[in-house]
N, C-alpha and C positions, 0 to 999 in steps of 0.2 A: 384882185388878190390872187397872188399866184399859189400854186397846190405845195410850194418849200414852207410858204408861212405859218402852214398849218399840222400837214402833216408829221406823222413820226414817219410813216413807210410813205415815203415819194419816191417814184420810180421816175424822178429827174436828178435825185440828187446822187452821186456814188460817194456813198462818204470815204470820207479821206483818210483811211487805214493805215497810212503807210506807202512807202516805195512799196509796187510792184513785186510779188517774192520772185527769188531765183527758184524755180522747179516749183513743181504741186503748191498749191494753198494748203496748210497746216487745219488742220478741224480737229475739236474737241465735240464729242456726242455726249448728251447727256441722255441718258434713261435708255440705252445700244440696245436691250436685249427687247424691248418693246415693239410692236408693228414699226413708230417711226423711225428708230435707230436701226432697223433690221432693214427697214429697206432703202436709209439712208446708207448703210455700210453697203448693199447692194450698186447703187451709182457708185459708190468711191472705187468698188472693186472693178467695176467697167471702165473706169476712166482712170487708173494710178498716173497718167500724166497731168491730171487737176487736181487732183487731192492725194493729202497723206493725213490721216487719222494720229494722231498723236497721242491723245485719251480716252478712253473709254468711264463709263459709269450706267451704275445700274443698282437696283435695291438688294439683288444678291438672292433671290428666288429664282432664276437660274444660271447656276455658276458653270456649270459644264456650255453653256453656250455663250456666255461671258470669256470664258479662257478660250473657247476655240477661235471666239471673233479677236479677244487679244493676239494670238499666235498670228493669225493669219494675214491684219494687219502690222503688226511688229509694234505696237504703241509703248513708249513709255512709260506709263500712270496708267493704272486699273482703279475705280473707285468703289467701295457698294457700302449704300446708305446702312446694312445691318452688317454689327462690328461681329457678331456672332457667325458671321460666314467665312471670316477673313482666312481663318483653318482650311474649311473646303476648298477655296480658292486658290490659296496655296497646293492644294495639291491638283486643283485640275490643270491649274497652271502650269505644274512639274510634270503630267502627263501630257500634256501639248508640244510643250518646250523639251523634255527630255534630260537627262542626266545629263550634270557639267554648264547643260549652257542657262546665261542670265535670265531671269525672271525680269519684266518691268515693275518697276515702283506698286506700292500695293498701298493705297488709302480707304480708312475706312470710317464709318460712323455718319451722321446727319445731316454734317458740314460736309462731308468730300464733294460732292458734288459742286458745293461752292467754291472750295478747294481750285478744283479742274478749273468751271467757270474764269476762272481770275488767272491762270497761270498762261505760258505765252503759247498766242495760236494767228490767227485772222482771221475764223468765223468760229462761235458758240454755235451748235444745233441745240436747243432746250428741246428732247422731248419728254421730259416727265410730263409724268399726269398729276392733276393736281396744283392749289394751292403751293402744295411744298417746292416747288418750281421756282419761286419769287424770289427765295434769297441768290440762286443761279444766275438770274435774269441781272440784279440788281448787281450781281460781279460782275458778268459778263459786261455788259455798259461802264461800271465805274474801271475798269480795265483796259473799255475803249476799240474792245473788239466787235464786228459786225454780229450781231445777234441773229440767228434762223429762227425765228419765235414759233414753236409749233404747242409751246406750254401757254395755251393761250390764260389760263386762271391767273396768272401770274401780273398778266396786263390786266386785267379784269379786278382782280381781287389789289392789285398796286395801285393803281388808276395813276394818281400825279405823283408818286413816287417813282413812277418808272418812267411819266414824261417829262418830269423834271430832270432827267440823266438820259436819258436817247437825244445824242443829235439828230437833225434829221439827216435822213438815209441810211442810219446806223440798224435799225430794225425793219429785216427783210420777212414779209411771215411764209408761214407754210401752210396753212390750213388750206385746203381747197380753194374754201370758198374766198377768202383774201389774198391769197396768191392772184387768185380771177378779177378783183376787184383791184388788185396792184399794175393789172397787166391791161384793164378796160383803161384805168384813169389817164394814162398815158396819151390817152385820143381827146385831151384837152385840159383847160385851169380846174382851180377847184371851182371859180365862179362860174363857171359854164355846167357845173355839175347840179340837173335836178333833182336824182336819189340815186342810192342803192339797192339794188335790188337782189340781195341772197337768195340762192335759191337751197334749196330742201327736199331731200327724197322723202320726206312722208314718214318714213322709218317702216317699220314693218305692222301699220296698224293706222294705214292712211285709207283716209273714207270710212272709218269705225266711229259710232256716235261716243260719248262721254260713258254713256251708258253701258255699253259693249265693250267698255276699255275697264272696266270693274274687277271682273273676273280676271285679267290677264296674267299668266304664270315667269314668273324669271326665264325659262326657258324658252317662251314665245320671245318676251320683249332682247333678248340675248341674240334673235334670229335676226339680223340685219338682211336684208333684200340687196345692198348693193357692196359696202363696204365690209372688211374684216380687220375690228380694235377690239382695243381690251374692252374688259367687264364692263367700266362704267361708263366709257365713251358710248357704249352700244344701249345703254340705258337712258344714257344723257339722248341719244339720237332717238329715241324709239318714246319719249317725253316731250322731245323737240326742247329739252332744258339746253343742250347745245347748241339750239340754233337760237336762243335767249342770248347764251354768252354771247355767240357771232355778233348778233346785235349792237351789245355792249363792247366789243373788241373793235368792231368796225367805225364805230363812232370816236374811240378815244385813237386807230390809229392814223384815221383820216378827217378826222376832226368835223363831219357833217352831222347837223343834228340828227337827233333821234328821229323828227317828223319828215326826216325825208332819207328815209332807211326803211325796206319795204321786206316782207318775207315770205318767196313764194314756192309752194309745191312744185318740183321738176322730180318724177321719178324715175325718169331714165338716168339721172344724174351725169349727163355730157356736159351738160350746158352750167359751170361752176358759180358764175355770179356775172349781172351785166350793171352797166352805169348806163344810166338815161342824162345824156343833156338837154339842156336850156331850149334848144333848137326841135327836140323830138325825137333826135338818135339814138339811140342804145346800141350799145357795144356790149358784145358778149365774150366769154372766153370760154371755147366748148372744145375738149379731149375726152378720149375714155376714162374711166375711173379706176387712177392710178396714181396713187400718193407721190410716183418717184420723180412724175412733173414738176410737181411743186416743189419739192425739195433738191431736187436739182438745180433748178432755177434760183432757191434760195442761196444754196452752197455757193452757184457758180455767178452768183449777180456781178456786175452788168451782163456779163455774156450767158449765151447760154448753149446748156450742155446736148451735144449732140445728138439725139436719137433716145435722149434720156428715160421715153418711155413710148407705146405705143400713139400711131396719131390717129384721127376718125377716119374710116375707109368709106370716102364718100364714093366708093363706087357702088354703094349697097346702098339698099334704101331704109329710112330713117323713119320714124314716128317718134317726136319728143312734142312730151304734153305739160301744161302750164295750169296749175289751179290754185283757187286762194286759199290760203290758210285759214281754219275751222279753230278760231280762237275758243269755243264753247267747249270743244275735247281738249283741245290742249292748250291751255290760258299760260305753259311757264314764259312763251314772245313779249304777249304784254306785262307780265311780271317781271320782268328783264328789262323793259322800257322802261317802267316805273323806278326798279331800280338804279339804271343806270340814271335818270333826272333825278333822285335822292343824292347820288354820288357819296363822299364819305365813306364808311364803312358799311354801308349797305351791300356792294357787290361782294366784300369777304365774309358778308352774314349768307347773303344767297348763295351761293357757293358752298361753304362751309356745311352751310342746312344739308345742299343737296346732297353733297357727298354721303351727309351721314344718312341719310333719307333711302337712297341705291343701296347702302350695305343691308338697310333696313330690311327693304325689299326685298335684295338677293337672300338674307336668311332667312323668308317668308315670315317677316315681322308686322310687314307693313303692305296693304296693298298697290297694285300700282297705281292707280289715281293718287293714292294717298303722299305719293313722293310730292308732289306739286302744290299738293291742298297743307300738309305739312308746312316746306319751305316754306307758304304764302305765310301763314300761321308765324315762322318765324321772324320772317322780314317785317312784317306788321309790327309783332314786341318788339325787335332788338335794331331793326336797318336804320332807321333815325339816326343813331349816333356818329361822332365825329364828323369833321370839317373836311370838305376838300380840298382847301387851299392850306390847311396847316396838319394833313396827315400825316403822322408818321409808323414808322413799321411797329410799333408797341403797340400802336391804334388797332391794326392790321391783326397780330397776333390775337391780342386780347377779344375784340369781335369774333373770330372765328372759333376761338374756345368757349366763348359766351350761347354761341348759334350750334355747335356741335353738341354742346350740354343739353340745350333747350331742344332741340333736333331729338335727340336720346330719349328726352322724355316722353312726348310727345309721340313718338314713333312705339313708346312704351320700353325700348331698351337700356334705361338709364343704370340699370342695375347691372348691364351684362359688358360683355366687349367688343370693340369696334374695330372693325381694319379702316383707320386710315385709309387714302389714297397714298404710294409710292412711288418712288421710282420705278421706272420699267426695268 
């Protein structure tokens, strides 16, 4: 069995986009003003002979760096998911740009970003955070454009809605750790393939008993040790509920079961994710920790971008250490398995929970163990429902509002108000 029959992301296949463009490849960003749109526009700015940015989008919580990354790429289309900004934007945009000369296109509201998604380019970067990503994901594929998937919830929380409309090779990801497992598979089939192996910096509260993880305040768990994301990515990593999703992303984009998908402590974070063959090999894919790898490489798949980010200076000496994961402190891995073998609407119940679980948190509503113990609570009542072979997006929405209510409650905030997840 070859690894096209399976996979969504085969690093054999280059899906067939199109003639060749004349000049840069066209990208459209989704969520620009966030870590991965900021230092995706970063690669673009270094290379203007591969790329030309075409659109931008963003939720519109900051517009003064939204118009200046407009101006300075020349884009088109500005999008921002809150219609309430459209005002300010307009004027950052006329202090960028200046008296007399054109403004780009200005969309707004909850669609724009799906908008973008669907309009003409040759590759989608998706970095929103968030669920609310999926209806992007879902343009961008039915449009037929190559997808940089970095809104991993979207595949997660879509499951066969999104692989039901991905050719293969049309979904190139970004995340670290799948970037690493895109670039290990390549050293053979998927039959040859005995697991994956993710790896996990620990987050900032590795080798801490369950017990010790009681007390912990937003402002500790907000402390990453290696990376720098937003709010909830850094909470999702300091729960290990992100390296759940990976779990679940890994398996729906390389199609290997869940019992041969492994999750292990690396806290130097060089070493991204390796594949163990049939034979005994494991293959690794080890650089500093630098998102613009990844995305670079997505951007510029098949080839890749030159000097895109820093490489290991193996003229220095190295200590990179390997431990297992302490399922007893942090049980969201194997709750992440369980759900991804539930399939249906179970990954946009967990998901949904968690979101509302982190806001819980960060308002000091909820303790941190309790984000997890929460979830569990709600994937239990409500992850059962729907079909995975006859999902559809109503399925999708209605679960996640089902699991954000019971979330609320649960967490004790049903009476008060929530921030969503956004665009960046």
């Amino acid at each position: 069995m070859t690894m096209s029959a399976a996979c969504l992301a085969d690093p054999r296949v280059r899906y067939p986009s199109g003639p060749p463009p004349e000049g840069p490849r066209e990208v459209v960003i989704l969520g620009s003003t966030g870590s991965i749109g900021t230092q995706a526009i970063d690669v673009v700015l270094r290379n203007p002979s591969l790329f030309r940015v075409t659109a931008l989008s963003a939720a519109g919580g900051r517009v003064d760096l939204l118009a200046g990354q407009a101006h300075r790429l020349r884009v088109r289309t500005v999008a921002v998911a809150r219609e309430d900004k459209v005002t300010e934007l307009r004027e950052a945009l006329r202090a960028q740009y200046g008296v007399g000369q054109p403004l780009p296109e200005i969309l707004a509201g909850p669609d724009a970003a799906t908008q973008l998604a669907a309009s003409p380019c040759h590759t989608v970067l998706n970095g929103i955070t968030g669920s609310i990503g999926l209806a992007p994901t879902l343009a961008a594929l039915e449009a037929g454009h190559v997808l940089a998937l970095a809104n991993k919830e979207s595949l997660i929380v879509g499951g066969p809605l999104v692989t039901s409309l991905a050719k293969p090779g049309q979904i190139i990801p970004v995340d670290s750790e799948h970037s690493a497992l895109f670039q290990a598979l390549m050293g053979g089939t998927l039959g040859e393939v005995s697991r994956l192996v993710v790896t996990a910096s620990g987050g900032p509260f590795r080798g801490r008993s369950r017990a010790e993880l009681a007390g912990v305040t937003p402002q500790e768990a907000l402390a990453h040790p290696t990376w720098a994301m937003g709010p909830v990515i850094t909470v999702n990593s300091a729960t290990l509920v992100n390296k759940g999703l990976e779990v679940i992303e890994a398996h729906l984009l390389y199609g290997i079961p869940f019992e041969q998908i492994e999750v292990v402590v690396h806290p130097q974070s060089y070493v991204h994710s390796m594949v163990e063959f049939v034979d005994g090999s494991t293959l690794a894919q080890a650089s500093p920790p630098d998102m613009r790898m990844p995305i670079a490489l997505a951007l510029g798949w098949p080839d890749r971008v030159t000097e895109a980010a820093p490489a290991c200076d193996w003229s220095k000496a190295h200590t990179w250490e390997f431990f297992p994961l302490d399922t007893d402190a942090f049980p969201s891995v194997p709750l992440a398995r369980k759900v991804g073998s539930l399939g249906g609407t179970a990954p946009a119940v967990f998901n949904a929970a968690n979101e509302e679980c982190v806001d819980a948190f960060l308002a000091g509503l909820l303790p941190f163990t309790g984000i997890v113990d929460t979830v569990a609570q709600v994937v239990e009542e409500l992850g059962t429902g729907g079909s995975g072979t006859s999902l559809a997006l109503p399925d999708v929405l209605d679960a996640e509002t089902r699991a954000r209510q019971r979330a609320r409650e649960l967490a004790g905030t049903a009476s008060g108000t929530t921030t969503e997840a956004v665009t960046a």
